[in-house]
Structure formats: C-alpha cells, structure tokens
N, C-alpha and C positions, 0 to 999 in steps of 0.2 A: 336456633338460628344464630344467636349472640356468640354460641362457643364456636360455630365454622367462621364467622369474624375475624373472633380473635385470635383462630387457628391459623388465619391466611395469613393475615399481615405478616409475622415472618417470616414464613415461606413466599412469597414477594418478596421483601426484603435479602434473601438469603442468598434467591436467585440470583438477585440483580448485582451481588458482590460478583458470582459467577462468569457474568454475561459476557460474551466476547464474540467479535465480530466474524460475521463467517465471510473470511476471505474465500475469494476465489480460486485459491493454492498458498501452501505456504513454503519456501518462507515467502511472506508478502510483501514482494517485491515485481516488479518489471524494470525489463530492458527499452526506452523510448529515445527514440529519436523522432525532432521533427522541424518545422521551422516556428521559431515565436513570432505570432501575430498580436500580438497584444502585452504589455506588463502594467502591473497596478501596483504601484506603491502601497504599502498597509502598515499599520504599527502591531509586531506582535514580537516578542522577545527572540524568537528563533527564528522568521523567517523575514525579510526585507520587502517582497511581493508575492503579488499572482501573477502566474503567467499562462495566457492563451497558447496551446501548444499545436498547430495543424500535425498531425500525426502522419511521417514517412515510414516508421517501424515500430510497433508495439510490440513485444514479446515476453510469453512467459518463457524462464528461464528449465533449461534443461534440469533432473533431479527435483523438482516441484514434486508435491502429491496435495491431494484432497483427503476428507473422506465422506464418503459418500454416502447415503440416507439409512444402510444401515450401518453407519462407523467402520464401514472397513477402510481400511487405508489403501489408495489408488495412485500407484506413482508413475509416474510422467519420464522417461526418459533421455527424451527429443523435448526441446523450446517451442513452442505454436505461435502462431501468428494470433493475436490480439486484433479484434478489426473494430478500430474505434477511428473516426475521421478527426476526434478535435477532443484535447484536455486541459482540463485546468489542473494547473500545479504549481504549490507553496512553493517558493524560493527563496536561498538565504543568497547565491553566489549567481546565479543565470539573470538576472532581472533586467541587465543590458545586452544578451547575448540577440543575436540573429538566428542562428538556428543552436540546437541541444542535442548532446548523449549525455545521457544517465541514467543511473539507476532510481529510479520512483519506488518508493516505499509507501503502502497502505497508513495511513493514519488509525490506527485502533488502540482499544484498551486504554484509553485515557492517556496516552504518551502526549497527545497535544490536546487537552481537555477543552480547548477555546477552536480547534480548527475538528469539522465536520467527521464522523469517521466515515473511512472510505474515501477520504481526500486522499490525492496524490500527494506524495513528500516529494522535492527535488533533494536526491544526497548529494550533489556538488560532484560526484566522482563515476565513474564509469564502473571501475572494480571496488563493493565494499562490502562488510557483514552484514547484515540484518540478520536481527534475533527473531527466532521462530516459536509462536509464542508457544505453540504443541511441544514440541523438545525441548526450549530453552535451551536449545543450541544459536552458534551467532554464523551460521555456512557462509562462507565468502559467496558473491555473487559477482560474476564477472562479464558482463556485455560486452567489450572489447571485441570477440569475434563476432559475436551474434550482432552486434552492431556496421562493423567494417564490412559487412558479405554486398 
C-alpha cells in the first residue's frame, strides 16, 4: 500500500505541470460587443478594472476548432453566436467606456496566475493575435466584421 503512495504523488504531480484549461475552442478568444453596466476599479499589474458587460454580440470567431472526446480535431469554419446575456471582463483600457468591441481572451495556463482561469481578458483592440496554446501559433483574430454586421 506504501509503494502505490509513493507511486502516485508524482504522477499527481507530473500531471498537474501538464494541466491546461479546456477552452471552449481555440485559439481562445471571442469576438464581444456589448454595453458596460458596471466597472470596478481593482489593483493588479496588468489590468485597471472589472467590467460588467450586457452582452449585444458574442461570438466565436470563424477558423476555431476543438477537439472533441476522442481528440479528433473539429474545425469551425463560419463564427457562431455565443448566447451569454452578461460578462465579466478584466480591463486594462475600457474601464470608462459606455459600450465595447473587443477581442476577449480566455485566461489560462497561468498567463495571469492571480486572475480566475476562464476569466474573460479585455485586449484593448478589435484585431489582435492570440497564441493558441495547441499550435503555438499567434493567428491574428479579427472582429471588425463580425462585429460591424
């Protein structure tokens, strides 16, 4: 019983260097727009507030994939509608704005080790990279239309 013990801890351990967030598509990101009903001042190095966002357009972006329970990889073509009424999202530049477009980025893998994973990012911009943590590629991501429709 002592040696499966001592067998597990680092295999726990091993995993947990592994561990990584299972987006909902990657790369992870969304397209949002919406109006801010609320911002909260906060102290954290990279971002300035939280913002209450009532949700006008949520969207994944076109060229997304998953993969799916048994790791195939399933890609996405066409952008889908997102159906979320209300988010909360970190902000370094919107925290006085009225209403928002941007790109939201997933918090994972310890990019912001103090902010929840699965929190929204605000990036400040409409069109930007996010690195995708399956390729380690950095795909531009562009709301612009998907936003303006």
């Amino acid at each position: 019983m002592m040696l499966k013990i001592v067998l597990l801890i680092p295999f726990f351990y091993i995993s947990n260097l592994f561990a990584m967030c299972e987006y909902p598509h990657n790369p992870p990101a969304v397209c949002l727009e919406g109006v801010v009903k609320k911002s909260t001042p906060i102290v954290h190095k990279n971002y300035n507030c939280l913002i209450v966002v009532k949700v006008k357009k949520m969207l994944r972006p076109a060229d997304t994939y998953i993969f799916n329970s048994n790791l195939d990889r399933v890609d996405f073509k066409k952008s889908k509608a997102i159906l979320e009424k209300e988010v909360k999202l970190y902000s370094k530049t919107s925290c006085k704005l009225k209403n928002i477009k941007t790109v939201a980025e997933y918090n994972c893998n310890d990019r912001n080790a103090d902010i929840p994973d699965m929190a929204l990012l605000d990036s400040g911009m409409i069109k930007v990279k996010v690195r995708d943590p399956w390729t380690e590629k950095n795909p531009l991501i562009d709301c612009q239309s998907l936003l303006s429709k």
